[in-house]
Every structure is written in structure tokens, then in C-alpha cells.
N, C-alpha and C positions, 0 to 999 in steps of 0.2 A: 318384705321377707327376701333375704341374699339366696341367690339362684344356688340348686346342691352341686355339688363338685359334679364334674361330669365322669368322674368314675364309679360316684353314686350311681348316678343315674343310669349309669350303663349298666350297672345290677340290676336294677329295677327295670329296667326295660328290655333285660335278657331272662326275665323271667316270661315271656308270652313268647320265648322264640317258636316253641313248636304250633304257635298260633297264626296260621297264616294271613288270614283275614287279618289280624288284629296288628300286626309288624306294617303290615301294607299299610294301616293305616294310621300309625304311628309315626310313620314315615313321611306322611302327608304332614303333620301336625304341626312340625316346629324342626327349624332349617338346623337346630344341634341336636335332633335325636335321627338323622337321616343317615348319615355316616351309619353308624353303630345300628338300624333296621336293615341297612342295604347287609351287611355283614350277614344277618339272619335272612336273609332273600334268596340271596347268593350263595349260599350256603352249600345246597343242595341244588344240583342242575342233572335234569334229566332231557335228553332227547331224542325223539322217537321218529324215523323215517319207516315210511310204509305208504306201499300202494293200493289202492281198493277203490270200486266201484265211489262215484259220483252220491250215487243214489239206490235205495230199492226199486227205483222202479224204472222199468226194461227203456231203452239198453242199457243197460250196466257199465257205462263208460269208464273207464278206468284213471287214476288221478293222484297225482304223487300228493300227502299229506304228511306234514310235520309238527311234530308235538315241541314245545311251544313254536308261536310261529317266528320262522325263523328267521322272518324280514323284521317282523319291530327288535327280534335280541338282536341280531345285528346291527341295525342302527343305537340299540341302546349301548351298546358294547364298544361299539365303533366311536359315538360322542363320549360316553367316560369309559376310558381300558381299565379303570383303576375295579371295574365293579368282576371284571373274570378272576382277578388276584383273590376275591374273596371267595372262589367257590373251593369246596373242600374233598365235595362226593359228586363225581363225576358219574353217569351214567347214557352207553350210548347203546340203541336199540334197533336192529334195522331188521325191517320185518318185507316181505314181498318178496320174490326173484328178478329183480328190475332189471339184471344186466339181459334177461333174456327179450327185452325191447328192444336191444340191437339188431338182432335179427327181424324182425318183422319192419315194413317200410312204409304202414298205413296211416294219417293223419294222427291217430290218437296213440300211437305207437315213437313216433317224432316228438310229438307233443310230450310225452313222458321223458323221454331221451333228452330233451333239451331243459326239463323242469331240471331235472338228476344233474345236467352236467354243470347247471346253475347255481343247486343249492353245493357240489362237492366244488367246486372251484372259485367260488365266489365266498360262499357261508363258512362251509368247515374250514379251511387253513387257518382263517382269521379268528376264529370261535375256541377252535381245539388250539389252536398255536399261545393265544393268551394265556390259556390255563396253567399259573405259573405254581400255583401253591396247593395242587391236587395232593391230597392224601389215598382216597379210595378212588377206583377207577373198576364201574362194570363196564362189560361188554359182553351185547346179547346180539346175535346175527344168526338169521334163520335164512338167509341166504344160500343158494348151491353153492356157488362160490366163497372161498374166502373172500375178506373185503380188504388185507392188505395188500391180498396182489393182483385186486382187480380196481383197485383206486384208482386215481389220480396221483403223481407225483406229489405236488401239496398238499393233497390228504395224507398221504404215506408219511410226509416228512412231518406234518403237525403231531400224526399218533405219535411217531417214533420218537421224538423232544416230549411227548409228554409221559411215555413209559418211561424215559431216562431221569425224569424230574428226580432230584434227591429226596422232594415231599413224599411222593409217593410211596406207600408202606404197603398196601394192602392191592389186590386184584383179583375180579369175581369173571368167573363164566359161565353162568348160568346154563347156556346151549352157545354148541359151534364145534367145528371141527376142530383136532389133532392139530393140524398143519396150522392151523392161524393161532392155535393157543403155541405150539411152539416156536412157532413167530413172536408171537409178543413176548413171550418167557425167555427168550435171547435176548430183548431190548430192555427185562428191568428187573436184572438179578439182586437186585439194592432190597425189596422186598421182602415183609416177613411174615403176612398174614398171604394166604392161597387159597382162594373156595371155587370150586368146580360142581358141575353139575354134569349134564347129557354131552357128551362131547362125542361126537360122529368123527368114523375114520374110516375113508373110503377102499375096498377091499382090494379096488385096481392100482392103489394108491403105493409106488414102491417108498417104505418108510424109511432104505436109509436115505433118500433126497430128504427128510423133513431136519429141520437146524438145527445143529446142535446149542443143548441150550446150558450154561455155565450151571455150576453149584448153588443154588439156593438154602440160605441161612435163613430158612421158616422157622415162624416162633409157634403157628400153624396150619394148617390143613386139613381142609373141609371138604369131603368128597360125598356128595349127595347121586340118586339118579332120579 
């Protein structure tokens, strides 16, 4: 029996994309349906920084943790680049107030300090900078701080290439402040879809400093609280 075209096949095996188990292991199967499962893997990319206790049980040491982790995507990202072109729904979430680790100078206070300055200088440039064919882009930051102007230079330059993407169509902010949403909304007026949620605006906060941000040719606008 003569093998089906492989555009066949790529219908039939885009039928379990929301499958995730079942793509993973599809992917395994046979070295020409790996290409077109990695597409469905990739697809959607979520991740999640946040600080929190070790453990429940006392002392509560505290521990930077990353959703997925972020030492094998890097390596897997870093041996083929070609796998970030496929991602399409970008989501980044940072949850904890870590920059407030600068100020304290006790072991496990360093020890966070230097996980943080490893995973932003090392991880994200390389991570977010590939993201070349981003469509939707959230961003959730429960941080005090904004995070575009307390980053890292290479974090700052990887966001702002990727809110410029000409892919990108759509942008979600869930929670965050004023100031960092009109931060990003100066970097990617190309956009036509807009959904907001809780956005905080500090009252000490003088708002003509905040950016101005160009005209937006929205096809919508979603404003939830």
C-alpha cells in the first residue's frame, strides 16, 4: 500500500491537535509525522514565574519556580530554534514580588536573587527573542513593580521585538498596572484585537509621565473587572 500524501496525513493528524497526550505521542511514532505534531506542541506556550515556600512544612523557605521548566525548553529550543517559529499564543505570568529580594541579604534571599537573575538573563532573551510568529500575546504580572522597567536590558529588548512582531494581532491583560499596559501599547499599535481586565493605577502615580501611546485600529475590545 503507497504511503498517503503527506497533506493527507497532516489532516488526519490535525484532527487530535487539542489532544495533548495523543500529539506527544504521535510525535514519537514516525519521524514524518513529527514536524506537523511539534506545530500542534508548540502551538500554545505558557509560562509561569513565581515564588513560594519549598514546602508546607515549617520553615517555609522560599524558591523561585517555573512553569514549564525552564532548563529542558531552553535546551530544547536552543538544539532546534526552528520549534519557537511554531508557537502562535504566547502567555507570560509572573506572580510573587521577587524584586523585593533585593533588599534583604540572608542566604535564601541571595539564593532567589541569583535563581531570578539566571532564569531573566540567561532563559528569557533567548526564549521570548525567538518568538518569531506570535499571534496572541497575554501578559499576567501581579508584581508591585512593572516588569518592563525593572527587567533586565535583554528582557526589555526580547518583549519589545516581540510586541513589534507584524504577527501579532491580538493582546490580553488579564491584571497589571496603567503604566506597563501603556508601555506595551506604545510598542504594538499594528494590533486589532484588545482584552483587559483589573489593571491598577497607582494614585501617587503622576500620569502625564505614563507613554503616550499611538492610535489603535481595534477590530475589538474586551474590558472585563
Amino acid at each position: 500500500m503507497p504511503p498517503l500524501p503527506q497533506e493527507i496525513l497532516n489532516l488526519i493528524l490535525g484532527e487530535v491537535r487539542d489532544d495533548t497526550p495523543t500529539i506527544s505521542a504521535c510525535a514519537c511514532v514516525c519521524s514524518s509525522w513529527t514536524p506537523e505534531m511539534q506545530k500542534h506542541i508548540f502551538r500554545n506556550l505558557t509560562i509561569t514565574v513565581s515564588v513560594r515556600p519549598k514546602s508546607r512544612i515549617p520553615p517555609f523557605r522560599e524558591t523561585v519556580r517555573v512553569t514549564p521548566d525552564i532548563r529542558s525548553l531552553y535546551k530544547a529550543v536552543k538544539k532546534s530554534p526552528h520549534l519557537l517559529s511554531y508557537v502562535k499564543n504566547f502567555t507570560l505570568k509572573i506572580h510573587g514580588d521577587h524584586w523585593r529580594y533585593k533588599l534583604l541579604l540572608d542566604a535564601p534571599s541571595r539564593f532567589i536573587q541569583s535563581r531570578i537573575k539566571k532564569i531573566y538573563h540567561r532563559y528569557f532573551p533567548h526564549i521570548i527573542g525567538g518568538l518569531t510568529n506570535v499571534e496572541t500575546f497575554t501578559f499576567t504580572n501581579y508584581l508591585m513593580h512593572p516588569l518592563m522597567t525593572h527587567c533586565p536590558d535583554q528582557v526589555l529588548d526580547a518583549l519589545t521585538s516581540l510586541l513589534r512582531r507584524p504577527s501579532l494581532t491580538s493582546f490580553h491583560m488579564p491584571f497589571g498596572s496603567a503604566f506597563e499596559l501603556f508601555t506595551m501599547l506604545r510598542e504594538c499599535p499594528q494590533i486589532n484585537h484588545l482584552s483587559l481586565g483589573m489593571i491598577t493605577c497607582a494614585s501617587h502615580f503622576d500620569v502625564t509621565l505614563y507613554p503616550r501611546v499611538p492610535a489603535l485600529n481595534l477590530d475589538t475590545l474586551f474590558v472585563s473587572t
